[in-house]
C-alpha positions in Angstrom: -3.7 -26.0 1.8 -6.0 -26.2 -1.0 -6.0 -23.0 -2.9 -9.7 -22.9 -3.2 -9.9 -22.7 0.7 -8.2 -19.3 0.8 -9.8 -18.0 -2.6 -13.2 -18.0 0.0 -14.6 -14.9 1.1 -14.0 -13.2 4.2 -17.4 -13.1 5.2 -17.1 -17.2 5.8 -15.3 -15.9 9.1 -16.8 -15.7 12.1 -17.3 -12.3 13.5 -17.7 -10.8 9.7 -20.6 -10.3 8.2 -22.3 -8.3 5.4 -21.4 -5.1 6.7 -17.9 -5.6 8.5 -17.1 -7.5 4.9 -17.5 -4.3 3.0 -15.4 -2.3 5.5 -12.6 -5.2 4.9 -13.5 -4.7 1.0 -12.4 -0.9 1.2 -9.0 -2.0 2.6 -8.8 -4.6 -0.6 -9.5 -7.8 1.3 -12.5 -10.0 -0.2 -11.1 -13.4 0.4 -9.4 -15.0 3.2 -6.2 -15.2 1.1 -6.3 -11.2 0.5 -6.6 -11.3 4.5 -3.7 -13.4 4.9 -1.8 -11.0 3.1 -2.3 -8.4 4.7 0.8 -7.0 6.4 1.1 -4.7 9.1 2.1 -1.2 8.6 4.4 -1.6 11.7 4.2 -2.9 15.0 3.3 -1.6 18.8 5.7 -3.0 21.7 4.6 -3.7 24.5 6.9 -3.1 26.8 6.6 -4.0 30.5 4.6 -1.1 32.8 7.7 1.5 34.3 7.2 3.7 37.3 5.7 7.3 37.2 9.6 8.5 38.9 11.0 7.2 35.9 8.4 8.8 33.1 9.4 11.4 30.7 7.8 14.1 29.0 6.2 13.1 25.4 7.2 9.3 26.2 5.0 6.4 25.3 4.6 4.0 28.0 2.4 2.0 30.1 2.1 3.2 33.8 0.7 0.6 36.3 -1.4 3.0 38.5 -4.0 2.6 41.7 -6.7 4.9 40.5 -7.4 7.3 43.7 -10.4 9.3 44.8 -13.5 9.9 42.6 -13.5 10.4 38.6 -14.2 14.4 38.2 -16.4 15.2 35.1 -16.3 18.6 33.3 -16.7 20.5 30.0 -13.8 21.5 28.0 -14.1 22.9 24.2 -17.8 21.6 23.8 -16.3 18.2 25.0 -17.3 16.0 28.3 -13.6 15.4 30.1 -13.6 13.0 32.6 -10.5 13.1 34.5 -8.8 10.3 37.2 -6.5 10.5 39.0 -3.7 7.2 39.3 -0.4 6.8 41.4 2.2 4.2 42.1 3.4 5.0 45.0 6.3 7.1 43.5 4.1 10.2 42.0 0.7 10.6 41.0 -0.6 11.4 37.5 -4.2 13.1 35.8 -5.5 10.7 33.3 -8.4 12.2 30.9 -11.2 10.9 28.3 -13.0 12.9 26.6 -16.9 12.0 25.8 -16.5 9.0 27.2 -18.6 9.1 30.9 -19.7 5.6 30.4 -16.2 5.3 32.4 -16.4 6.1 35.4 -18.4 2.9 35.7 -15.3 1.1 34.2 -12.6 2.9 36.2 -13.3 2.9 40.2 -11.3 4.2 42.8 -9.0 1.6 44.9 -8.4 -0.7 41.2 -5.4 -1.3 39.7 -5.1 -0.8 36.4 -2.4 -0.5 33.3 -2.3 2.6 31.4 -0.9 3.0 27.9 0.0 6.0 26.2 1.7 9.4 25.8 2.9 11.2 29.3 2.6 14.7 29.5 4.8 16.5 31.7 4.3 20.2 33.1 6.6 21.4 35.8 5.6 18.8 38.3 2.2 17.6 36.9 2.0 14.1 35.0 -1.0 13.5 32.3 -2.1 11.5 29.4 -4.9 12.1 27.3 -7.0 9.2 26.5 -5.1 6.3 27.4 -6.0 2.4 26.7 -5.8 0.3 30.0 -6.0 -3.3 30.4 -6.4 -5.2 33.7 -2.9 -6.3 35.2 -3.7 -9.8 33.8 -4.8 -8.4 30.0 -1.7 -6.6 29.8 0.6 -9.4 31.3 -0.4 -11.5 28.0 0.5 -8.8 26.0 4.2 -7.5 27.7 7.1 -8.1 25.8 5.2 -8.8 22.7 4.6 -6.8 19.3 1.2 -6.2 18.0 0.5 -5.4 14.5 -0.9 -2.5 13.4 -2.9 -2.0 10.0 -3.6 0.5 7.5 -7.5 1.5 9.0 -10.7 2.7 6.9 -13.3 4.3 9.3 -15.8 2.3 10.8 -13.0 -1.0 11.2 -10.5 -1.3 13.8 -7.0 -2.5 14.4 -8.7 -5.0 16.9 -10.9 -6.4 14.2 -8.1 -7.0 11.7 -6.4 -9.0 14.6 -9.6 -10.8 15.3 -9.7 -11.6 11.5 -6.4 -12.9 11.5 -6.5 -15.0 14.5 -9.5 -16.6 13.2 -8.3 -17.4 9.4 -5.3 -18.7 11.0 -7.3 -21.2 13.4 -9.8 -22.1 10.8 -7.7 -22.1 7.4 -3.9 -23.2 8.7 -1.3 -22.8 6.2 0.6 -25.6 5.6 1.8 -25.4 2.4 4.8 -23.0 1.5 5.9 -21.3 -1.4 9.5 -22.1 -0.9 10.5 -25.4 -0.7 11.7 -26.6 2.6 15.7 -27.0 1.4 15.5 -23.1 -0.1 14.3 -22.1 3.2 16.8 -23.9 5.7 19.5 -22.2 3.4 18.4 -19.5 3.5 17.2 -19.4 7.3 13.4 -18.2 6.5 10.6 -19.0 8.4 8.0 -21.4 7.1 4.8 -19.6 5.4 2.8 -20.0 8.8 4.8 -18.4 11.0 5.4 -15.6 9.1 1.5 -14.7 8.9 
């Protein structure tokens, strides 16, 4: 790859402009090489979706769940709490957002959906606060793979980073490595590409 490709800002990717470009600037990435290079702090497994019998208290998980009934909406702490409830056919379990009643246009009795995040167990109650949920199809494309997560600045999400990413990779592939080929068969590393 011609090193003048990646020395080109950010802002040459689709989906950034003037304003998303200085949110990327506060995380240190002006050009689509700085991007490139911009590791994950760690990763998030997705791990297939387990049963609500099998949940445990303070575990994160993803719970595929038949929401039931109608969403109940209420005031908590100055807060609007919407609250749903899902079950699997082996327990039942109270999932809540808070100021978020746009949702209960999103989340309709009788659909299936897949729900990420931390279970809360009291006595025989199941909840989780604010959990991310994908369609059964979204979240088969994601099981049993790991999802970077990056060092954040307010106002630019994990999501766009990936977007980012995905998009310098398409439009700027690296093909050239650092290590020549030989050093890196001996030494079993993946090629430059891959890696990113």
């Amino acid at each position: 790859m011609n090193l003048r490709v990646l020395q080109q800002p950010v802002t040459v990717l689709k989906g950034i402009g003037s304003k998303t470009g200085k949110l990327f600037e506060k995380c240190g990435i002006t050009t689509i090489e700085e991007l490139l290079r911009y590791y994950p702090k760690g990763y998030d497994i997705f791990d297939p979706p387990i049963s609500l019998a099998e949940v445990q208290d303070g575990m994160h998980c993803a719970l595929c769940c038949t929401l039931v009934g109608e969403p109940s909406i209420g005031f908590y702490s100055g807060k609007t709490v919407m609250r749903l409830k899902g079950t699997d056919g082996s327990g039942q379990i109270t999932l809540s957002y808070f100021n978020a009643p746009y949702l209960k246009k999103v989340l309709q009795a009788g659909e299936q959906k897949v729900f990420r995040g931390v279970v809360k167990k009291r006595g025989n109650t199941l909840s989780m606060d604010q959990p991310k949920f994908y369609t059964t199809g979204e979240y088969l494309l994601l099981q049993n793979s790991m999802q970077p997560n990056y060092s954040l600045v307010k106002g630019l999400s994990n999501h766009a980073i990936q977007k980012a990413m995905k998009e310098a990779l398409l439009q700027f592939p690296t093909d050239q490595d650092l290590l020549p080929e030989k050093i890196r068969k001996k030494e079993g590393f993946v090629s430059l590409f891959l890696a990113l």
